[in-house]
N, C-alpha and C positions, 0 to 999 in steps of 0.2 A: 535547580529543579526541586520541587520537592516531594518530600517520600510519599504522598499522596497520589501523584502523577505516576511513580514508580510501581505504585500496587493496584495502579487504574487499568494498567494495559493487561487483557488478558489473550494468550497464545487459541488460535481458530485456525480449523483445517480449510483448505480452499474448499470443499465442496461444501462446506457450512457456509463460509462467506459469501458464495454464489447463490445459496439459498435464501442466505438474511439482506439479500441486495435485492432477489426479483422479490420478495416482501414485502418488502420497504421501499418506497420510493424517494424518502429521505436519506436516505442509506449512501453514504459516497463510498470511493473507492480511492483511495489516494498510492498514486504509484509513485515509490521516492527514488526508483533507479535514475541514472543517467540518459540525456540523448541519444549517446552513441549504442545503451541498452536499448530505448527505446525502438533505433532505428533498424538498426541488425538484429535483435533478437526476437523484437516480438510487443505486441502490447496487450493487453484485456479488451476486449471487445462488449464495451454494454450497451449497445447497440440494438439489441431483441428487447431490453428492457426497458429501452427508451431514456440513456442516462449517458455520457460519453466517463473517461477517468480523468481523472483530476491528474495532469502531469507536473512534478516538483520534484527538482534534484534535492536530494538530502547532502548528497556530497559531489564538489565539481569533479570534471574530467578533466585531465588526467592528475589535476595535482590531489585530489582526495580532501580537499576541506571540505570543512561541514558550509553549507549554506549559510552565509550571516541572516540574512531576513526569512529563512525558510517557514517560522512560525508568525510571521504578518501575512505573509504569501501564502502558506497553506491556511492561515483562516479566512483570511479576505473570497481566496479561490470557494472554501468549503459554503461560507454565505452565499457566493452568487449563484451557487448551484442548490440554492433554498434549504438547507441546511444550517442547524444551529447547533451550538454548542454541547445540546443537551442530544443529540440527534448520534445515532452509532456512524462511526468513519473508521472503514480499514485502510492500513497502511500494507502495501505489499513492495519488497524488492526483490532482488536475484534466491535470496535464498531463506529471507525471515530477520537477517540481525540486525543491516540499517533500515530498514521497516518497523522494527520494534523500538529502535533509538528514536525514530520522527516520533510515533505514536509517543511514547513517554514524553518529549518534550511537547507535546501537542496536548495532553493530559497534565503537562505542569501549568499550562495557562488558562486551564478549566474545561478545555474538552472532556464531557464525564463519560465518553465511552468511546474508547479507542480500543481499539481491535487490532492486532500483528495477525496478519496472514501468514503463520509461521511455517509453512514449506515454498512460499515465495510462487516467481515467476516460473524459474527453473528449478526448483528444488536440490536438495544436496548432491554431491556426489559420489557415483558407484564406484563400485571395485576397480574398473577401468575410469578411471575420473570422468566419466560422463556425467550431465547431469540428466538422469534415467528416472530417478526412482520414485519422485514427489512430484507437486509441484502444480501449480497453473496449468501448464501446458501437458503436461505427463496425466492429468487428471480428467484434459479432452474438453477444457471450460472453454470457451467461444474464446479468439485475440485473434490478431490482426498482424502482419506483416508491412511494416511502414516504408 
């Protein structure tokens, strides 16, 4: 990858990213959690905006590798949803850090504006390991229940 891609991505709060999406109609949303996040936790819902997300494991279940084609697959996805290259695409996961790895490598093959939704679906964890405090969902942004 190179340091290009590395100083492309820059850290956005969910309530910014919800902002620069019902703005933008080119605007995607790439969510790089797992199925089994998608299914039991929860999804983004852009729905009110007239946009669905773009679903792409960054890393399988359960064994944890990175996706081999995940950067064919998320551009290919991000073009059919009218979207180019030059066009802002956030990446969001559970908590902002495999979202920030897509986004970077997605910015080393010339995506020139990738965005980390850096408090994720769920945001981090509280004093009681909840995840309470940030986040997608802690923020009250529209998602869905799969």
């Amino acid at each position: 990858m190179s340091e290009q891609g590395l100083l492309a991505v820059r850290n956005v709060p969910v309530a910014e990213a919800w902002e620069r999406l019902k703005r933008n109609p080119k605007t995607q949303l790439v969510d790089v959690r797992t199925k089994a996040e998608w299914n039991f936790v929860g999804v983004p819902d852009l729905s009110k905006i007239g946009r669905a997300v773009i679903l792409i494991e960054w890393q399988t279940y359960p064994q944890g590798a990175t996706t081999e084609d995940f950067t064919d697959r998320c551009a290919a996805a991000i073009e059919a949803a009218g979207a180019t290259p030059d066009d802002e695409v956030f990446f969001l996961c559970r908590s902002g850090a495999r979202s920030l790895s897509a986004a970077r490598a997605m910015a080393g093959i010339g995506f020139s504006k990738c965005l980390n939704v850096a408090e994720g679906f769920e945001g981090p964890l509280d004093d009681h390991r909840h995840r309470s405090l940030a986040g997608w969902k802690v923020a009250g942004l529209p998602w869905y229940q799969a």
